[in-house]
C-alpha positions as CSV (number, residue, x, y, z in Angstrom):
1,X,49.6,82.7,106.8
2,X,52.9,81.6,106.1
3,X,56.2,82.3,108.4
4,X,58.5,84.7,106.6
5,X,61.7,83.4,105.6
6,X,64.4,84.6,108.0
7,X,68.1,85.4,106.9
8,X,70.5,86.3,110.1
9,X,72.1,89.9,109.1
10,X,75.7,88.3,109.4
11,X,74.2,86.0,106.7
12,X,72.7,88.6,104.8
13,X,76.2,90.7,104.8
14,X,78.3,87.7,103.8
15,X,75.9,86.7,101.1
16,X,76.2,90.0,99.3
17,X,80.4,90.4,100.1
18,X,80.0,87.2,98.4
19,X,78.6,88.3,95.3
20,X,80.2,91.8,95.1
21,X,83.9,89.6,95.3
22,X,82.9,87.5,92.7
23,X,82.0,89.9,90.2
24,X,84.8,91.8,90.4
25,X,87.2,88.9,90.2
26,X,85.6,88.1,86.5
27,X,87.4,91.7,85.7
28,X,90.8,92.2,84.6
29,X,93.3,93.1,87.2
30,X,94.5,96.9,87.3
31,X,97.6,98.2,89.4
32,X,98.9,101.9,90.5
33,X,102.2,102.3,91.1
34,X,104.4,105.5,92.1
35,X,107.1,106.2,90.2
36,X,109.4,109.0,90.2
37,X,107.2,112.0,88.7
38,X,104.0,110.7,89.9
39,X,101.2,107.8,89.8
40,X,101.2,105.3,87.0
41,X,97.7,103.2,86.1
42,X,97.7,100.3,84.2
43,X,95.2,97.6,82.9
44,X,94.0,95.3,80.4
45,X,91.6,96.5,78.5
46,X,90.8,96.1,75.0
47,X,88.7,98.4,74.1
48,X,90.0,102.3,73.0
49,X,86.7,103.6,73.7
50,X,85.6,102.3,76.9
51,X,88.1,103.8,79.8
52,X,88.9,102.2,83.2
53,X,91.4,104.9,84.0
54,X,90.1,108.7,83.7
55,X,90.9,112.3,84.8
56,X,88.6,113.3,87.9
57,X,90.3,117.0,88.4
58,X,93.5,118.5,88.3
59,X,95.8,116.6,90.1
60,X,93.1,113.6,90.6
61,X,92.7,110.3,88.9
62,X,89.9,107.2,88.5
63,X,90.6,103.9,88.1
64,X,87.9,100.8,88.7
65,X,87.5,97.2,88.1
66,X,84.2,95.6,87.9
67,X,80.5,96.1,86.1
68,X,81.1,99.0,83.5
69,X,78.0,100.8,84.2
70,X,78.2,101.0,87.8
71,X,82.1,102.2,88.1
72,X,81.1,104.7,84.9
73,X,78.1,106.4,87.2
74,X,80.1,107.1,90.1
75,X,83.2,108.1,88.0
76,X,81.0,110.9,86.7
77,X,79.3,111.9,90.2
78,X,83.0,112.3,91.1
79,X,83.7,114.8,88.5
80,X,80.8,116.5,89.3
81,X,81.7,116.5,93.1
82,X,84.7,118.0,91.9
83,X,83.6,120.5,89.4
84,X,81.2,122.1,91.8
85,X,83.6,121.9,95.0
86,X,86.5,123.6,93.0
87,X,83.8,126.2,91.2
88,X,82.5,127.1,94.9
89,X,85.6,127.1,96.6
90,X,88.7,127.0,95.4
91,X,90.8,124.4,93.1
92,X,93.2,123.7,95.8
93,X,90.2,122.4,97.8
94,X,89.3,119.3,95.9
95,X,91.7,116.8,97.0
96,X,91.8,113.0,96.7
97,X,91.1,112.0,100.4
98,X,87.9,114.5,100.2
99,X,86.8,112.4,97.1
100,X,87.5,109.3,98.3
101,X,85.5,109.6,101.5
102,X,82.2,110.6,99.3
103,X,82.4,107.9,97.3
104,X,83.4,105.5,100.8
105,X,79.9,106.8,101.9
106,X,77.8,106.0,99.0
107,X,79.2,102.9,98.8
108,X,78.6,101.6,102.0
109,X,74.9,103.4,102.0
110,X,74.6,100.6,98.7
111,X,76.3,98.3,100.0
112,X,74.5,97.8,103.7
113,X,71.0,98.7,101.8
114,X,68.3,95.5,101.7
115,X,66.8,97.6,98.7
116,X,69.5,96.8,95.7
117,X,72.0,94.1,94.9
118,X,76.0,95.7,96.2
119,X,78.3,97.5,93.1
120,X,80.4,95.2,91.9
121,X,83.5,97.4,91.8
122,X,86.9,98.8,93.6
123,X,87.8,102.2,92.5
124,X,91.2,104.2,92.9
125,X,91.3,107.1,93.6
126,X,95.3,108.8,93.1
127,X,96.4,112.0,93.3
128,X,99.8,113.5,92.4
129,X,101.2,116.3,95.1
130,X,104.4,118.4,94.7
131,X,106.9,116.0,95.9
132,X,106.2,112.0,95.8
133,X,106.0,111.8,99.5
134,X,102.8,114.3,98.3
135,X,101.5,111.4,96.5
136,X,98.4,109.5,97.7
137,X,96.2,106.1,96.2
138,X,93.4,105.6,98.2
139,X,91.6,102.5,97.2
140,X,87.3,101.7,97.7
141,X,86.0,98.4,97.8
142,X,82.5,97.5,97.0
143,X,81.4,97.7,100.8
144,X,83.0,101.1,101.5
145,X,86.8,100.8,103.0
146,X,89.3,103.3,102.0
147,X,92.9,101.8,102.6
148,X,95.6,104.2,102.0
149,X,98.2,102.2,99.7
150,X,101.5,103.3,99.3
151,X,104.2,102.3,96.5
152,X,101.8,99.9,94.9
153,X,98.2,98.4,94.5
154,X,96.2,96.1,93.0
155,X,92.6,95.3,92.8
156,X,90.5,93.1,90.4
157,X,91.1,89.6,88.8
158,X,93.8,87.3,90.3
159,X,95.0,90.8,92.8
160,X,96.9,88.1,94.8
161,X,99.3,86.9,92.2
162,X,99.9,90.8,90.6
163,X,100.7,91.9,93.5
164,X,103.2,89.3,94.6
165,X,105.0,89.8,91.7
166,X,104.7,93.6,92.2
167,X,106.4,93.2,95.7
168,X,109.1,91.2,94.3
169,X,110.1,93.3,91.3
170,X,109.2,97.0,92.3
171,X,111.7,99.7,93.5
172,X,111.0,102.9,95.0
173,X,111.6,105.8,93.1
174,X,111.6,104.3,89.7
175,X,111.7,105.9,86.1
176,X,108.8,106.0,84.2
177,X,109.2,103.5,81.6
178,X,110.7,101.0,84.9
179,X,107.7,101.2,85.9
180,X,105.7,100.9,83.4
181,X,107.7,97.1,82.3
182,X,107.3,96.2,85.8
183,X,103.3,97.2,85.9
184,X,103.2,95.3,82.2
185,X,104.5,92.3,83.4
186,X,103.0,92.1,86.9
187,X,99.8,91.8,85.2
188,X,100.9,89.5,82.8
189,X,101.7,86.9,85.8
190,X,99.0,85.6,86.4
191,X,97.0,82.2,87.1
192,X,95.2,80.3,84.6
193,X,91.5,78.5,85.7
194,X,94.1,75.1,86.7
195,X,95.5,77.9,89.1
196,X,98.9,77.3,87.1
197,X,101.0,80.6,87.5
198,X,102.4,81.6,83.7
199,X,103.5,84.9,82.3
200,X,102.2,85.8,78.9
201,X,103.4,89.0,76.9
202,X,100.2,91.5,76.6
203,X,99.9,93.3,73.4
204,X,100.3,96.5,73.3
205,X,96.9,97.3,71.6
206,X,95.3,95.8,74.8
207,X,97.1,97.8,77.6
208,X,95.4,100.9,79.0
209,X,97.7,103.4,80.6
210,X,98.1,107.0,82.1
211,X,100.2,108.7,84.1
212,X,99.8,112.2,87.0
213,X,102.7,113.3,85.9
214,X,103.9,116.1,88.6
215,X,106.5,117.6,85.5
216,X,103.9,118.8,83.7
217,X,103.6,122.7,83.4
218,X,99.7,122.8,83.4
219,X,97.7,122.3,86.0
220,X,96.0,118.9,84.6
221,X,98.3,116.7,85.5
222,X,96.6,113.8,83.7
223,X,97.9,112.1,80.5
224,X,97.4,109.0,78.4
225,X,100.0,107.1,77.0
226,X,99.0,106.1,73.8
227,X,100.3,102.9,72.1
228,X,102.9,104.3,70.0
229,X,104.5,105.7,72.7
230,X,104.2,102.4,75.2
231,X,105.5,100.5,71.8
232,X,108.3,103.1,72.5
233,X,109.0,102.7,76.4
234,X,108.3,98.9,76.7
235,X,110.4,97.7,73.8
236,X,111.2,94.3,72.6
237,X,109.2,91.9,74.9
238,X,108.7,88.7,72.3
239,X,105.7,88.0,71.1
240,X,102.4,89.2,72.4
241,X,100.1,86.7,73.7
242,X,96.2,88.1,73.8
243,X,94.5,87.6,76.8
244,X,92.6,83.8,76.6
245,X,88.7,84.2,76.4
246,X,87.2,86.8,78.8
247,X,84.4,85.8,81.1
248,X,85.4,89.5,82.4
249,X,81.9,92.0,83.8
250,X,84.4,94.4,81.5
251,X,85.6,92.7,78.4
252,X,82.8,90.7,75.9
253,X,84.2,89.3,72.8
254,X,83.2,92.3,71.0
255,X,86.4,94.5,73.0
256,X,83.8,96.4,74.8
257,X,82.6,96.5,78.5
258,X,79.4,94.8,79.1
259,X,78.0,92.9,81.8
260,X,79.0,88.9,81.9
261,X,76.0,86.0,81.4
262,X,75.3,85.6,84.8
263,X,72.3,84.3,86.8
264,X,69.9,87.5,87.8
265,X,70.5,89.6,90.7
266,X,67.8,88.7,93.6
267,X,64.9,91.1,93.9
């Protein structure tokens, strides 16, 4: 009989961190940031059919990076969690720190599990209150932290560099469409595979945006900004560079989220 193969569990938990940071880095990066009437979300993103950023509830927001599939079921366990709270309860009892702690735990359950491979994916979860000191982003990473971010956050892709430029360039209280150039060009800077930082111009065609806007009369607080209108609020920029060949978990060549050629997970 042979000796079974032992892996320490400090091993074991590095080895899948490991593999959860690396597929989420193959994604495009995607920041929050307040601004004066609420939470703005922007990514890259290609495709207009397949959403990174979605409505959760009334005053509540999702926003991942990562493996489609996996960010897509929990985004819709989240609405349910919601639906059913707010139907039993009341409306003003769904809340984004209540959200964010169920999905904390069912990430970490995944996460610590031997049975399954870790989700590759880090989720926002915003919510827009009646004044912006109301406002909260809470952000999940694949192993089940919730961080409390304030101002700004980025997750996905080269995070580092966004966010450098982010806490350079971004001012407190900001008007929507400051915010939004700021967002658009924070993602645009960015390192190429030499790790060469350069700033590229990201058509509008490819940006994914949307906005809790606290202004808004009805409760859903949620709205897209569809190109036309960020054509509108972004302005001249020069000429729009598309994003160089994806080897994104989100992005094939086909515009569409999909899962990048990798080797199998381990059984």
């Amino acid at each position: 009989m042979s000796t079974p193969f032992y892996v320490s569990p400090e091993q074991l938990m590095k080895d899948r961190a490991d593999f959860a940071r690396k597929g989420i880095a193959r994604g495009r990066s995607l920041t929050a940031v307040q601004y004066a009437d609420g939470v703005l979300l922007v990514t890259e993103n290609p495709s207009q059919a397949l959403h990174k950023v979605s409505e959760l509830y009334d005053r509540l927001a999702f926003a991942a990076v990562g493996r489609y599939n996996e960010f897509e079921n929990l985004r819709i366990a989240g609405v349910r969690l919601a639906d059913m709270r707010g139907y039993a309860y009341d409306r003003r009892d769904v809340t984004g720190r209540g959200l964010a702690n169920a999905y904390a735990q069912t990430l970490g359950t995944i996460f610590s599990s031997g049975g399954e491979k870790p989700y590759e994916v880090e989720i926002f979860v915003a919510e827009v209150g009646a004044t912006a000191a109301d406002d909260q982003i809470y952000r999940l990473t694949y192993e089940g932290r919730v961080a409390d971010e304030h101002g700004f956050a980025v997750m996905g892709g080269d995070a580092d560099t966004v966010s450098a430029y982010l806490k350079e360039h971004y001012t407190d209280g900001a008007s929507l469409d400051a915010a939004l150039a700021v967002a658009v060009a924070a993602l645009g800077h960015s390192s190429d595979e030499r790790g060469q930082v350069q700033d590229r111009v990201i058509p509008v065609e490819d940006l994914e945006v949307a906005v809790l806007d606290r202004t808004r009369t009805q409760p859903r607080k949620f709205r897209r900004i569809l190109p036309a209108k960020l054509a509108e609020l972004l302005g001249d920029r020069g000429p729009a560079e598309a994003a160089p060949e994806a080897h994104s978990s989100e992005t094939p060549t086909n515009g569409g989220p999909e899962e990048p050629p990798v080797a199998p997970p381990l059984a």
